[in-house]
Phi, psi and omega in degrees: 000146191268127182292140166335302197304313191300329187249041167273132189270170200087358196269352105023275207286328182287316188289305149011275183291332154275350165294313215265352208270003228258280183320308197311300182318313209275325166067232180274314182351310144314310197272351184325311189298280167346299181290330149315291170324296238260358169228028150138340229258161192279147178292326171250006152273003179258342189264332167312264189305320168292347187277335204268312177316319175314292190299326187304305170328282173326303185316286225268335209289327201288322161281011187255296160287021148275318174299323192255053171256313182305333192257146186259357185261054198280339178261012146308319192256032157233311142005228164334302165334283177345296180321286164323295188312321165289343180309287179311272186313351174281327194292356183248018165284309195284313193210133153297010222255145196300324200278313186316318152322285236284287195290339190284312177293356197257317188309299208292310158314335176280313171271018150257359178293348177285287186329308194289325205241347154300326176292297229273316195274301191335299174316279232281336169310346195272276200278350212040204204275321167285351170264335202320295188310332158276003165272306185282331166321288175314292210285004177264341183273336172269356182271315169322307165295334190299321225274323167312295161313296129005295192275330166321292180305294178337293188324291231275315158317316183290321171323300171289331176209017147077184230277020172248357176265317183281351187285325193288336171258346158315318203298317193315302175302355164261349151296313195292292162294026172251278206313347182270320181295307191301334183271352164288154150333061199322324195284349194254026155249127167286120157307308207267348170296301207307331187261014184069024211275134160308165203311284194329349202064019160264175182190174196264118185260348164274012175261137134205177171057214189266328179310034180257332184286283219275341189247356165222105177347315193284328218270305164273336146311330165266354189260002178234336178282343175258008165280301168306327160307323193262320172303349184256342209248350195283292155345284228291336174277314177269329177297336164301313169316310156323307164316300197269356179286300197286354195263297180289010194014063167312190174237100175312326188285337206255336210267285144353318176289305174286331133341270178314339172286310184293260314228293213276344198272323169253021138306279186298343147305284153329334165313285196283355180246359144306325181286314185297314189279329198292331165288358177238019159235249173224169143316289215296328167305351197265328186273293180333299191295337163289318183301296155346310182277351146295223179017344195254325177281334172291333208272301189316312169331291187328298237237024193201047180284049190221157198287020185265301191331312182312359120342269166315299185301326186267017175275336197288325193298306185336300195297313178297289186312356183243328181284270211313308170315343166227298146018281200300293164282348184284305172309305175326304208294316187306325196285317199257031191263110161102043165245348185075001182219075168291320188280331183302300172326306203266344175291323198274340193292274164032256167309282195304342157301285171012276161324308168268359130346274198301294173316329173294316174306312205294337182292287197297355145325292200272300176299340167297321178275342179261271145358313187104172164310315181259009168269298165346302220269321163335248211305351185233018147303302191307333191296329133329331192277003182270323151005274182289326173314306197282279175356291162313298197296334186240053151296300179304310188297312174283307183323299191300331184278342188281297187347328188262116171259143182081037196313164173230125150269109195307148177317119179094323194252051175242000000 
């Protein structure tokens, strides 16, 4: 028998769209470090301009779920974003000049802080709440194959004909992904579903911005335990590439590729046994074990610069980025279902993700350039582990807000 969300229409068209929307989103971006190196530039002006592309993303992702909770047009903003992003990444084919990156990345983060929580509202308005969760597994596994398939394609073109096949095939992909948005339905998304809105259509109007955080306990304990995590783990995948491009004269574009393939090939595993396990366990077991698996990929990292090593570290990227990708919203939606501000919940976790996003090049830039590649890859593995501390320590607390399911958190009270 067929699930509700399954015989919802459009949804075809959704899983679709996160497959092909994966290459759109990534443009040249995987391959940025490389390509940079290979036209002059230093390890830590590359880690520099991606942290400036980082903070810009941070900045927009908490208004960007206020936007799309206020709108009834969500899939203008996987649209239009869509568009900018490919724009913006070609531009830095044309020119290398420090500020023309800088703005290409800055451009490029900003439409993607839209694209994820328009996809995310887009689901749970489609499925609710009772479906979301198996939903969003499917549009993470398939986003995953996308980004595996893409970077496959990336490889095996740039190789052959260099960093100008890949900007052309994002573009593809990005046609492809307008039209899979255009084949959802506008009637099969519920507005009021999609933001979590109590029965009633009401919702708490004194929650805005980051108080969405402050007012609800569980949210911040995962928006300051995934702060840490991405400050240690956002580095790791372009500087290793790095590391085995400049030590080992890999062939970059092939190279680059193969890092993304293995990471997204146990990506799409994780997908499906974050959704399975969280429903016969917790959220917060499925984030512990991501959390964990950072600190065990930096120590390989440190000590496995070669083009074999890139195995291991990126089956480790897989578990964590494939656990946290469906893990992470699915608990928001879930804590904040009936507040009405679900996307916001999820923008705000976000922004506060961000940060150590946005911090890990430029850290892990400059020690790389001081220090070297496996004291980098060192200080920014360990750095989970303040993670896994805070995770341990606020067990009881998260454990009880996942536990209740489908929760209304009262006005004033989330």
């Amino acid at each position: 028998m067929s699930t509700p969300e399954q015989r919802s229409p459009g949804i075809r068209a959704l899983v679709a769209l996160n497959f092909f929307m994966a290459d759109m989103q990534a443009g040249i971006g995987p391959f940025l470090g490389v390509f940079l190196l290979a036209h002059g530039w230093q390890s830590g002006f590359i880690g520099t301009v991606m942290t400036v592309g980082g903070i810009a993303g941070m900045i927009m992702t908490t208004p960007a779920g206020a936007l799309i909770d206020a709108t009834r047009h969500k899939r203008a903003f996987v649209i239009i974003p869509g568009i900018c992003t490919v724009l913006a990444s070609g531009i830095v084919l044309l020119s290398q000049q420090f500020w023309v990156v800088t703005a290409s990345q800055i451009a490029t983060a900003v439409a993607g802080a839209m694209i994820v929580p328009a996809v995310t509202g887009i689901t749970l308005g489609m499925v609710g709440q009772r479906g979301f969760n198996r939903q969003n597994g499917r549009n993470q596994a398939s986003n995953h194959a996308g980004n595996m398939v893409g970077a496959g394609l990336s490889g095996l073109l740039g190789w052959q004909f260099g960093f100008v096949a890949v900007f052309l095939l994002a573009a593809v992909f990005g046609v492809i992904s307008i039209a899979c948005v255009m084949l959802i339905p506008r009637e099969a998304i519920d507005d009021d579903v999609a933001r979590g809105l109590h029965k009633d259509g009401s919702c708490d109007e004194r929650i805005s911005g980051l108080m969405v955080l402050l007012e609800c306990k569980p949210l911040l304990v995962l928006a300051a335990s995934l702060a840490l995590f991405h400050l240690g783990n956002a580095a790791m995948l372009p500087f290793y590439g790095l590391a085995v491009v400049d030590l080992q004269r890999a062939d970059p574009a092939s190279f680059v590729a193969t890092t993304i393939v293995i990471a997204q090939g146990v990506m799409i595993a994780m997908s499906l046994v974050a959704m399975r396990l969280a429903e016969k366990t917790s959220f917060w077991l499925v984030l512990l074990i991501s959390f964990v698996a950072l600190p065990v990929r930096g120590l390989i990292a440190a000590y496995t610069i070669s083009e074999w090593g890139v195995i291991p570290v990126q089956m480790l990227d897989g578990v964590g980025a494939g656990l946290q990708s469906v893990a992470v919203p699915g608990l928001v939606a879930h804590i904040l279902n009936g507040s009405g501000r679900v996307n916001l919940g999820q923008g705000a976790v976000m922004t506060v993700q961000g940060v150590g996003a946005a911090l890990s090049p430029v850290v892990g830039g400059w020690i790389a350039q001081s220090l070297g590649y496996s004291a980098a890859f060192l200080v920014l593995g360990s750095l989970a582990i303040g993670s896994v501390i805070i995770w341990l320590m606020s067990a009881s607390l998260v454990k009880r807000a996942s536990s209740q399911p489908h929760m209304l958190a009262p006005a004033g009270a989330l």
